[in-house]
Structures are given as structure tokens and as C-alpha cells.
VORO-760931 format. One line per 4 residues: their letters; for each residue x, y, z of N, C-alpha, C. Coordinates in steps of 0.05 Angstrom, whole numbers, plus 5000, padded with zeros to 4 digits. Example, Ala and Ser with C-alpha at 12.3 -4.5 7.8 and 13.67 -1.06 7.14 Angstrom:
BEGIN
AS> 5264,4886,5156,5246,4910,5156,5264,4934,5156 ~ 5257,4955,5142,5273,4979,5143,5258,5001,5157;
This chain:
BEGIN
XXXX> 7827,5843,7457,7800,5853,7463,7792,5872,7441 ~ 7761,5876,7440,7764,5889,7412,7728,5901,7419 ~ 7733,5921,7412,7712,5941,7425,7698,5947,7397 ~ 7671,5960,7391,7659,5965,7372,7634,5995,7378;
XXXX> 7640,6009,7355,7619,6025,7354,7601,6028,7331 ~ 7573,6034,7338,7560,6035,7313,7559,6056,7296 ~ 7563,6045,7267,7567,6064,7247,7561,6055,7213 ~ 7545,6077,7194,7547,6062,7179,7536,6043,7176;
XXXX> 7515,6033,7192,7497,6010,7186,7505,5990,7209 ~ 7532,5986,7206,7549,5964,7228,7566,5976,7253 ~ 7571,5960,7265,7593,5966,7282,7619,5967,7279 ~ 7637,5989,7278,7662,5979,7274,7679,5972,7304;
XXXX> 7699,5954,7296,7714,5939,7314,7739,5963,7315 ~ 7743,5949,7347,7769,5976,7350,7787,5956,7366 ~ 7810,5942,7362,7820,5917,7370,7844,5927,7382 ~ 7854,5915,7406,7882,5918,7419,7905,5929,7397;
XXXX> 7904,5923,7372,7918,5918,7356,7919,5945,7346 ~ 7891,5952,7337,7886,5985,7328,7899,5999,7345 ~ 7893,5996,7383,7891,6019,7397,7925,6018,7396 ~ 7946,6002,7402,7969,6010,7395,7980,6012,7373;
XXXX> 7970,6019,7346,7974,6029,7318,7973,6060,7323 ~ 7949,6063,7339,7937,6088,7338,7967,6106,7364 ~ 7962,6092,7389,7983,6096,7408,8015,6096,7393 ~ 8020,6086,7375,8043,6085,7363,8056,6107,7343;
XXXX> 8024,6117,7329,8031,6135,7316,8029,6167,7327 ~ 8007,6170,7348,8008,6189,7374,8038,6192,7382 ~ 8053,6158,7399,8079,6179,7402,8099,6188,7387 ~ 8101,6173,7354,8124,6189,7336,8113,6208,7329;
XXXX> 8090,6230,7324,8081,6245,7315,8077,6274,7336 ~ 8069,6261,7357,8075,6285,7370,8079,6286,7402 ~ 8093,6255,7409,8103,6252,7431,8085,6242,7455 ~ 8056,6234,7444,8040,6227,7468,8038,6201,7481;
XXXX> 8041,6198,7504,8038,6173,7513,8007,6164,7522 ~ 8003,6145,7509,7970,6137,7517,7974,6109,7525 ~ 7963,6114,7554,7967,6087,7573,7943,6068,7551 ~ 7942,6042,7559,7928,6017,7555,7897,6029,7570;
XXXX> 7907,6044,7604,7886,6057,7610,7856,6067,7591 ~ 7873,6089,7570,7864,6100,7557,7849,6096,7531 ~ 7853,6061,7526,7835,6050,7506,7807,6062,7501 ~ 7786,6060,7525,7759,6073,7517,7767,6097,7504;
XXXX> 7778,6112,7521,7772,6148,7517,7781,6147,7491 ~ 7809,6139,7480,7819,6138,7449,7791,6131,7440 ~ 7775,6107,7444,7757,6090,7430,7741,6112,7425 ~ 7716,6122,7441,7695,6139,7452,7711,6165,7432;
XXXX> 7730,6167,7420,7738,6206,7413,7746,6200,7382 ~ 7756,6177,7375,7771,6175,7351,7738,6161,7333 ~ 7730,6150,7349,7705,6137,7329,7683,6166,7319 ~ 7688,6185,7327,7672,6209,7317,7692,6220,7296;
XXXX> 7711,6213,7292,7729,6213,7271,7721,6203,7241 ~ 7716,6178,7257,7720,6155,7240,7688,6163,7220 ~ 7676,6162,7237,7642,6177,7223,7635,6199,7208 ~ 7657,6227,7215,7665,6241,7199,7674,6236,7167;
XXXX> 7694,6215,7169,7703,6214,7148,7693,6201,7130 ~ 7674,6186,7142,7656,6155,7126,7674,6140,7121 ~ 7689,6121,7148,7702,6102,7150,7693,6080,7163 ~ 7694,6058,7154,7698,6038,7165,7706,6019,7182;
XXXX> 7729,6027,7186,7754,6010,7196,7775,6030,7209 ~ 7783,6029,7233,7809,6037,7243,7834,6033,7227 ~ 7835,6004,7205,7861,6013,7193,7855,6028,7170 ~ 7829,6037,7160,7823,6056,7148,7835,6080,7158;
XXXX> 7822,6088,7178,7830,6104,7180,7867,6105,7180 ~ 7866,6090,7197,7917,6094,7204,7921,6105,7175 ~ 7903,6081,7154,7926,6092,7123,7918,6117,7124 ~ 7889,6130,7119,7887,6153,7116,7899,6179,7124;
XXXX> 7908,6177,7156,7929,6191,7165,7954,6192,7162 ~ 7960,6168,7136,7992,6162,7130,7993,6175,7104 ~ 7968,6185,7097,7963,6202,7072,7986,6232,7070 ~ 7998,6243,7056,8013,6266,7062,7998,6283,7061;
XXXX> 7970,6285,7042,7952,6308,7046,7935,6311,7070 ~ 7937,6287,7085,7927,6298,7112,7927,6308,7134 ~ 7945,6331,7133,7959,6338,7161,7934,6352,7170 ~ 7905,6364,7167,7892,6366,7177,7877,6350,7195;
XXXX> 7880,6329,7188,7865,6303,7202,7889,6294,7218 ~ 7916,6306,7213,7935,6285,7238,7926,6313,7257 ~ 7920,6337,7245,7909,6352,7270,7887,6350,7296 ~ 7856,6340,7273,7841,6333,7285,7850,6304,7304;
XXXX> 7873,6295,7304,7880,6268,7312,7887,6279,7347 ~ 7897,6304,7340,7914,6312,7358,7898,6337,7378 ~ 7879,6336,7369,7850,6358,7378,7836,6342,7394 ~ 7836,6313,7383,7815,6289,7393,7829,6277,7422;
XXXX> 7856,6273,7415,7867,6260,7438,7872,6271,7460 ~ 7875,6303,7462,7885,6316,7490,7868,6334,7496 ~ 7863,6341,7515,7833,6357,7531,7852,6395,7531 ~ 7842,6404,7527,7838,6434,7538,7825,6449,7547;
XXXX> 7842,6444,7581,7834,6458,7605,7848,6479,7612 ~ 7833,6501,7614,7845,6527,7622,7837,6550,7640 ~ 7835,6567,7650,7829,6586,7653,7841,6612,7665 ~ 7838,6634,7661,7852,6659,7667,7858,6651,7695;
XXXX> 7890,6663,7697,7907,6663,7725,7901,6630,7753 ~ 7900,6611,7724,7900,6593,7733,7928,6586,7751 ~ 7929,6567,7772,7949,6570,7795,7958,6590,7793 ~ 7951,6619,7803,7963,6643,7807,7981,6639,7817;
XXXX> 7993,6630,7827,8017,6626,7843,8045,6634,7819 ~ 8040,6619,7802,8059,6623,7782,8059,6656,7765 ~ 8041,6665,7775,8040,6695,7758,8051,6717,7790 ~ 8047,6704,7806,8058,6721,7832,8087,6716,7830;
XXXX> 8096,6698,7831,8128,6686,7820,8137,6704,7804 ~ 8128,6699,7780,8121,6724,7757,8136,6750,7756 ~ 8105,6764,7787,8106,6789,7770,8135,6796,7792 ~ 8139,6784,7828,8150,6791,7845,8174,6779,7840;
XXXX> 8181,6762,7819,8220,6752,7823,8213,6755,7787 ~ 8202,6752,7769,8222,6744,7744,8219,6772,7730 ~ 8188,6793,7737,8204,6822,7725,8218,6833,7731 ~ 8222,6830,7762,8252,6854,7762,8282,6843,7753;
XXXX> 8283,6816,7750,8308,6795,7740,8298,6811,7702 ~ 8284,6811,7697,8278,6827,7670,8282,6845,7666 ~ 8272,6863,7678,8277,6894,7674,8301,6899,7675 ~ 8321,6892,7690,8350,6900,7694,8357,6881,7672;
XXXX> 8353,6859,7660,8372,6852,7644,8357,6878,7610 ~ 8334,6882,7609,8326,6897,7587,8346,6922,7574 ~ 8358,6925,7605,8374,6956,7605,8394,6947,7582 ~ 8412,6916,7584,8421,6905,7574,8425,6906,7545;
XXXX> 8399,6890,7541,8391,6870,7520,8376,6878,7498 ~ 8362,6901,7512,8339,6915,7495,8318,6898,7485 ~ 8309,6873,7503,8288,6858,7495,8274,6836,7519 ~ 8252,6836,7522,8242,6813,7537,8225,6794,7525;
XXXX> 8228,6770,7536,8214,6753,7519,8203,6728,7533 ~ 8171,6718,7535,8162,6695,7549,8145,6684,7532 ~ 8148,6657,7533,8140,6638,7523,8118,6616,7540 ~ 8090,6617,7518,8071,6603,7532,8061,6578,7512;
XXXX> 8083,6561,7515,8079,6533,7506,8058,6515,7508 ~ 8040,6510,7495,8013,6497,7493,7993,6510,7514 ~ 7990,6533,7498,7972,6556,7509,7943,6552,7510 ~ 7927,6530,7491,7911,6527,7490,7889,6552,7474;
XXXX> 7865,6562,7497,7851,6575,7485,7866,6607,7489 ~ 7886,6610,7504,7893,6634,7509,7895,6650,7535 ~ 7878,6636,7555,7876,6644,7574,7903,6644,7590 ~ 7922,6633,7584,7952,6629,7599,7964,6656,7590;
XXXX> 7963,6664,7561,7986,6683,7554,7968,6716,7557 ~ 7943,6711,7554,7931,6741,7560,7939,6744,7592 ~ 7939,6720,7610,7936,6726,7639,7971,6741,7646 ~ 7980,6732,7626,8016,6739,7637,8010,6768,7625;
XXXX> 8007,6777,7605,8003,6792,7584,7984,6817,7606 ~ 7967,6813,7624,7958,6833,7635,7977,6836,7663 ~ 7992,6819,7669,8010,6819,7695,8029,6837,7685 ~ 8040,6835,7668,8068,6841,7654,8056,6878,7648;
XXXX> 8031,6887,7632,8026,6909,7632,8014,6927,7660 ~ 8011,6913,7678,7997,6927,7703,8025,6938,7718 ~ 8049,6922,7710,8077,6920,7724,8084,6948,7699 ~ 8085,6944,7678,8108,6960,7652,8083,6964,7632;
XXXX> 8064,6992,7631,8047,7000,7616,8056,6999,7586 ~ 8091,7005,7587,8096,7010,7565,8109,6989,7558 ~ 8111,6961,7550,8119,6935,7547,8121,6936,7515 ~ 8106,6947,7505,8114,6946,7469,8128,6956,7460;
XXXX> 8132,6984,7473,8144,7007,7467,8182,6993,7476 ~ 8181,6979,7494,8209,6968,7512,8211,6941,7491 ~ 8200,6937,7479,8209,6908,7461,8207,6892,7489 ~ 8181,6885,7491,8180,6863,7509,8149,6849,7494;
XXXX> 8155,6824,7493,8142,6802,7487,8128,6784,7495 ~ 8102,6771,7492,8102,6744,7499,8096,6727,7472 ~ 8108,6705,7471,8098,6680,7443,8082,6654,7454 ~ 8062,6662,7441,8040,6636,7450,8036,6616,7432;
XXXX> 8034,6583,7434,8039,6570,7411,8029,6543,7427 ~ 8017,6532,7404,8004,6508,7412,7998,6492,7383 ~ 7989,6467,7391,7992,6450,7365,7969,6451,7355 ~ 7947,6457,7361,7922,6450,7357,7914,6478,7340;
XXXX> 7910,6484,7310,7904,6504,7296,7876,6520,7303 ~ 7856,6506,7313,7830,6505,7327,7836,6526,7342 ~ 7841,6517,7362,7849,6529,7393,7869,6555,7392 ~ 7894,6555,7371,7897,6576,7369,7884,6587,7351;
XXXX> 7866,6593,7342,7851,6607,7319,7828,6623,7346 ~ 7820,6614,7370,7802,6615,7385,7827,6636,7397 ~ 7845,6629,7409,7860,6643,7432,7865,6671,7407 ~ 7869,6675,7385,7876,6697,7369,7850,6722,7374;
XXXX> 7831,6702,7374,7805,6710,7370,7805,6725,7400 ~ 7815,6714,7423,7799,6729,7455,7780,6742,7457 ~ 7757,6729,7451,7738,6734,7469,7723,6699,7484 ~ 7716,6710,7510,7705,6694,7522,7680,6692,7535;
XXXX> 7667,6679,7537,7630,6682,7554,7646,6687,7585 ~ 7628,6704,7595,7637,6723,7620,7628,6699,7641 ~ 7627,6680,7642,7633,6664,7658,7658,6650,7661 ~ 7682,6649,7637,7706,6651,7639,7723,6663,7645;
XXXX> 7706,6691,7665,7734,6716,7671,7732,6705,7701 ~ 7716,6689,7709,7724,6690,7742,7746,6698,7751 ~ 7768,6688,7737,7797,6684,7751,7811,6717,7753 ~ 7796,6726,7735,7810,6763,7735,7798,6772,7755;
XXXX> 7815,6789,7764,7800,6817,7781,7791,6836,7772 ~ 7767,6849,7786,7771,6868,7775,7779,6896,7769 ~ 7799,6894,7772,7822,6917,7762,7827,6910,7742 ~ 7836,6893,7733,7842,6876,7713,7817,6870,7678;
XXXX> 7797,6866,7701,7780,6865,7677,7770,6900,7668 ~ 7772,6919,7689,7775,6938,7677,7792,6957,7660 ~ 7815,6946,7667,7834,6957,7655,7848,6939,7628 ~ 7838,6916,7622,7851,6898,7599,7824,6887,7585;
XXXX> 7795,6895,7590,7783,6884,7575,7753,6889,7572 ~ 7743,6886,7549,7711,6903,7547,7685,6883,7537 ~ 7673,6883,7543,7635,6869,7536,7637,6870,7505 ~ 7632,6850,7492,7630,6850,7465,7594,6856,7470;
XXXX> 7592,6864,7433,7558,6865,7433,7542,6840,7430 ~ 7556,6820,7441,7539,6799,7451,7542,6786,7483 ~ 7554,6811,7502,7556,6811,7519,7579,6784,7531 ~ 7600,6785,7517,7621,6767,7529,7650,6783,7528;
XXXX> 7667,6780,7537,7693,6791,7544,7715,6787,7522 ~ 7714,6812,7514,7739,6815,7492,7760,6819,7508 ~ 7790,6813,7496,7815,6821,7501,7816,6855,7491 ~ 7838,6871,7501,7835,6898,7501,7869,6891,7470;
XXXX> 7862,6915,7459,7883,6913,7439,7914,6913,7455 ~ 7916,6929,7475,7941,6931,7491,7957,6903,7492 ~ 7935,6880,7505,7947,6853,7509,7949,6842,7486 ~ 7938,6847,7462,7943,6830,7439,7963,6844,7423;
XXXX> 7977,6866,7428,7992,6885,7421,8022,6864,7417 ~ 8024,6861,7455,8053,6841,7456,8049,6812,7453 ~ 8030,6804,7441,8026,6764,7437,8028,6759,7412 ~ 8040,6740,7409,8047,6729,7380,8032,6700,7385;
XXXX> 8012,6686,7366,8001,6669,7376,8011,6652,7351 ~ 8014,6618,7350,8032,6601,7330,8027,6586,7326 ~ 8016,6566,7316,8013,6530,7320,8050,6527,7314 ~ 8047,6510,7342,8081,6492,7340,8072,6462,7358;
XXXX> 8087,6447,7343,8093,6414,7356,8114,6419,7374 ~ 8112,6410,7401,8141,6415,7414,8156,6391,7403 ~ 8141,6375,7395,8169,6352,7391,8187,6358,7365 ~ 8180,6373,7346,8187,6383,7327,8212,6404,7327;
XXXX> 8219,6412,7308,8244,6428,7312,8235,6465,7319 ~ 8244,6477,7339,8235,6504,7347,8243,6531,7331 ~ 8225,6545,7304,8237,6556,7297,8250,6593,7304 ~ 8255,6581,7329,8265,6605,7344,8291,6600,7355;
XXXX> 8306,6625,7370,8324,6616,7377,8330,6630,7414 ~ 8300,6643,7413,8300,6653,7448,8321,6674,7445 ~ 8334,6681,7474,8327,6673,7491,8305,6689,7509 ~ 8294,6662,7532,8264,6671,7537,8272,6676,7572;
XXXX> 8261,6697,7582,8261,6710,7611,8245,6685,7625 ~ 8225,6675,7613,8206,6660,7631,8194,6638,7612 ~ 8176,6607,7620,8171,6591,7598,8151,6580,7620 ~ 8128,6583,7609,8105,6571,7620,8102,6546,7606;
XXXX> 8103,6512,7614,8083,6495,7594,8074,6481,7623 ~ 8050,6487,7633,8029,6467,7648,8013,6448,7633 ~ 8017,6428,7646,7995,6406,7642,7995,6399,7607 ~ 8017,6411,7596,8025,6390,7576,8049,6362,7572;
XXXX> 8063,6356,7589,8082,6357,7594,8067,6322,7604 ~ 8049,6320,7619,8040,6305,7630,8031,6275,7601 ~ 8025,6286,7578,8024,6268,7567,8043,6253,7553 ~ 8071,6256,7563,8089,6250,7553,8100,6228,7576;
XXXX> 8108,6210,7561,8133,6190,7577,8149,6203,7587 ~ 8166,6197,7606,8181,6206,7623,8206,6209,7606 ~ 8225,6192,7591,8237,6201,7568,8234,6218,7556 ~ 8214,6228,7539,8208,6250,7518,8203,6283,7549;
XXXX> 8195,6274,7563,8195,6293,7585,8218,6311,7586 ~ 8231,6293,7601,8260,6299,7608,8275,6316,7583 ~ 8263,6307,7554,8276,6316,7542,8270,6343,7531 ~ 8246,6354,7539,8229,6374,7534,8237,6394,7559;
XXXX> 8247,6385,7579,8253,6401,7601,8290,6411,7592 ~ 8308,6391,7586,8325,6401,7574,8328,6424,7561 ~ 8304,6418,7536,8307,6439,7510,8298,6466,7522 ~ 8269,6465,7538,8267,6489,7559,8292,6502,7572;
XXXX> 8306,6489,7582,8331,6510,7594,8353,6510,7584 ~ 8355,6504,7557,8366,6515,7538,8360,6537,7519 ~ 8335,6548,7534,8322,6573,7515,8324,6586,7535 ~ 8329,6584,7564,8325,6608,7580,8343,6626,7585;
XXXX> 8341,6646,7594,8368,6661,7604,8378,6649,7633 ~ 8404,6656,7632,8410,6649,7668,8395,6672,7686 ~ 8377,6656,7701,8361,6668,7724,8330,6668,7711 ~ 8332,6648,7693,8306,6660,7672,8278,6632,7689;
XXXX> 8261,6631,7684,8239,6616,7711,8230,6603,7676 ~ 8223,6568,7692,8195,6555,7681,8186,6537,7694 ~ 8152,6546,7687,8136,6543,7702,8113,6514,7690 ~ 8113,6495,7704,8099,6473,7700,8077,6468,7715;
XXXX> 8064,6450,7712,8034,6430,7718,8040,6420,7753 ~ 8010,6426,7759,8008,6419,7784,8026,6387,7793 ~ 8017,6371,7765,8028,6339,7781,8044,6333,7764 ~ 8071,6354,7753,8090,6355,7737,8115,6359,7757;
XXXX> 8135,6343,7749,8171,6359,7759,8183,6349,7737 ~ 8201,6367,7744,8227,6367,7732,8242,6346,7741 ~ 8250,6324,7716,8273,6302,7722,8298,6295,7706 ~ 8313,6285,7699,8335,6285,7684,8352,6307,7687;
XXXX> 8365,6304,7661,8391,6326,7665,8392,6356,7676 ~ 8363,6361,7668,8348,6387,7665,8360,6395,7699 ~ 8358,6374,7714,8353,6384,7739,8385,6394,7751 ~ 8401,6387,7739,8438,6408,7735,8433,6432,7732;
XXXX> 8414,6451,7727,8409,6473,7717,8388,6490,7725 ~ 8367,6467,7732,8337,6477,7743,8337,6478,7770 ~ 8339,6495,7784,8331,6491,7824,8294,6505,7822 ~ 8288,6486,7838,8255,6491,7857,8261,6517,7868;
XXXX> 8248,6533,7866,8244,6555,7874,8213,6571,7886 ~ 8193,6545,7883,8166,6550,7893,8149,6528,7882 ~ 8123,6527,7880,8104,6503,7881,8104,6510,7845 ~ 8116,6479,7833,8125,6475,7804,8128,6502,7786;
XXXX> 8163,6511,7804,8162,6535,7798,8203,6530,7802 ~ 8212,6534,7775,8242,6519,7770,8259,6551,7763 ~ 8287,6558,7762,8293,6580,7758,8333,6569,7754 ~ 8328,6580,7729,8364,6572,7715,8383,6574,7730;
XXXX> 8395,6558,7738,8424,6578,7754,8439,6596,7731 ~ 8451,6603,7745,8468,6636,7731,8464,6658,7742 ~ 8470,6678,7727,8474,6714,7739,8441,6720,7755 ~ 8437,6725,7778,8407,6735,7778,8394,6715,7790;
XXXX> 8402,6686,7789,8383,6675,7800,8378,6668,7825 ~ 8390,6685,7848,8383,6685,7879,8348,6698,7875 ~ 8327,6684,7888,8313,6700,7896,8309,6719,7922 ~ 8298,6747,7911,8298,6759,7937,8274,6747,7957;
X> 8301,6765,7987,8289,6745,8014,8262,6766,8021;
């Protein structure tokens, strides 16, 4: 079947053939699975691509992205294909988890360790790691001062360039309270909601590929990745949940997507502990009754 948009004078053709060239090189590159489903939406998102560049042809384009100077365009590839949806203290549930079982499993190991550390894996615009980032200071004012951390990191250079940036149109704070918006954040002079320096104090913000090699070595108290996880085959999943609890501490929590679980090996290590809410076995990890 072979679909067409206009461009250029003509229509270009977008053929079964393209859409798994395109699907083929999505999953060696950065692990996405794009059902057959997904033909239009690829079609409908990549052809504004294609117009950008003043192309012709879909295998125009493939070579072009097989170009080595284009890792900006395998970006925009990767901007085009996956949606970012977010918003502050989205499923709160997981920041109540949070602040009521994984800081105090933190704080006593800090006495330790002299460090805390959480990780917000495909953070998007930011709204995931400011929301931990104001939980974590309403709990421990002094979190910088204690070497405590969060690392926010996502593939999309865009999106983190935006989440660095924090500010948002004040129709995006619904999800705060306000205590919260009083105490972590102020009206820019175009009347939208800046981040307060405090929260940007402990975030390190990154472009990282999870399928890629991690150049860290943890270990992390807590690991947020929602609703990324979902575009992956169940293979590459499993194997992303692995490498997750191999960065955590024993008793250390990660926290996934509403229509996400944990499957494979991962699950030797991972116990349910609340609504897509997993926690390491080892020292610490009874939750209190």
C-alpha cells in the first residue's frame, strides 16, 4: 500500500516498504517499536520532514539520515516519532510513594554514603524532575548542601533545552499546590511560571538515548521512566528494566507508566509495592505498615 503527500509540486509516495525502512531504522537507533498501526501517524509527522528538507522521496530521505553529519535530523526523527505528554505531579501517587517510603530509605542511607541520587529518565519538558525536585525540598530544605541530587535526561535536545529553560504558561501549574507554587516558583514578566533557583540548584538536565551506553555509574535511591518504556517491544523492555535495577540501591523504588509493568528477569529483584510502583529487594526494602 502506498500512501502520498503533496509536496513540491507532486505527491510523494510513502510505500509499505518505506514505512518499515523507516520502522527499522527507529528500532536500531533508538529502540522504538512502531506497530503497522502506526503507518499514517509515521506518514502525517515524517512528511513535514520531508518538506523541510526539500525532499522528494522517503528513500531520500533514509540515505539522508544514513548521512554521519546528520545526527540532528536522526534527532528531529526522534522528536517526530514520540509525543510529549507531561505535566507537574502527574500520577501523584508516585511522588507520595516518594516522599512517604523512598526519603526516609534515603536519608538513613545518606548518613552512610554522603550522597543521594534520582534519576528522571525521559523527562521530557521537565515537569517530572522539578515535581520530585520540589517534593524532595519541602521534605530536606537543605538537599544541596547534603549532596543530594536529581539527573534529568532525555533524548530529544529540543525538549531538554525547554525543561533547562522552566518556565511554563500558568495554565501548566495546575498540578502544584499552592504551597508549592509559593514556595518553588515565581510569575515571569510575561506572566508565566518560572522554576525557583533552589529546584534548579539540585537538577542536572542531559540528552541521553537509553538504548545507548549510560555514562554514569549510579547508584540511584529512586528511577522514574513513565510512559517511555511503552514504545518499546517487549524484548528491548525487559531489557531496560534490567539495566534500571542494576543502577538502584537495595530498597531503592522505580517508578513506571500507567499501562507499563515490569516483566522478565527484572522481576527476581523488582516486587510491586503500589500502583506501577517496583522497589529492589535488599537492606531497607520492607515498606512501612
Amino acid at each position: 500500500m502506498t500512501q502520498t503527500v503533496g509536496g513540491h509540486g507532486r505527491d510523494i509516495p510513502f510505500s509499505d516498504s518505506d514505512f518499515r525502512a523507516i520502522s527499522d531504522l527507529a528500532q536500531a537507533e533508538f529502540g522504538l517499536n512502531l506497530a503497522e498501526s502506526k503507518k499514517p501517524l509515521v506518514y502525517s509527522r515524517l512528511s513535514k520532514r520531508l518538506k523541510a528538507r526539500e525532499l522528494d522521496s522517503f528513500p531520500d530521505y533514509l540515505a539522508l539520515l544514513k548521512r554521519s553529519e546528520e545526527n540532528n535530523e536522526r534527532l528531529e526523527l526522534i522528536s517526530a516519532l514520540t509525543t510529549n505528554v507531561t505535566s507537574f505531579f502527574r500520577e501523584n501517587h508516585h511522588f507520595e510513594m516518594l516522599r512517604d517510603h523512598g526519603f526516609p530509605s534515603m536519608f538513613d542511607r545518606l548518613k552512610e554514603s554522603g550522597r543521594g541520587r534520582i534519576w528522571s529518565a525521559g523527562c521530557s519538558s521537565g515537569q517530572e524532575p522539578y515535581s520530585i525536585a520540589m517534593t524532595l525540598l519541602n521534605k530536606m530544605p537543605d538537599a544541596a548542601r547534603r549532596n543530594v541530587k536529581i539527573l534529568a535526561t532525555d533524548i530529544d535536545p529540543k525538549i531538554i533545552a525547554r525543561a533547562r529553560q522552566g518556565i511554563y504558561p500558568k495554565e501548566e501549574a495546575t498540578g502544584i499546590s499552592e504551597l508549592f507554587q509559593k514556595n518553588f516558583t515565581h510569575k515571569t514578566e510575561h506572566n508565566e511560571l518560572g522554576m525557583s533557583d533552589n529546584l534548579r540548584e539540585i537538577i542536572t538536565f542531559a540528552e541521553l538515548n537509553l538504548m545507548s551506553d549510560w555514562p554514569f555509574n549510579g547508584p540511584f535511591d529512586a528511577i522514574f521512566c513513565r510512559n517511555v518504556a511503552i514504545y518499546f517491544n517487549q524484548e528491548t523492555q525487559q531489557r531496560l528494566w534490567s539495566r534500571f535495577c542494576e543502577m538502584l540501591v537495595p530498597g531503592g523504588f522505580l517508578f513506571i507508566g500507567h499501562s507499563e509493568r515490569v516483566t522478565g528477569a527484572a522481576t527476581r529483584e523488582l516486587t510491586g509495592v503500589g500502583i506501577t510502583s517496583y522497589r529492589k529487594t535488599g537492606s531497607g526494602s520492607r515498606l512501612a505498615s
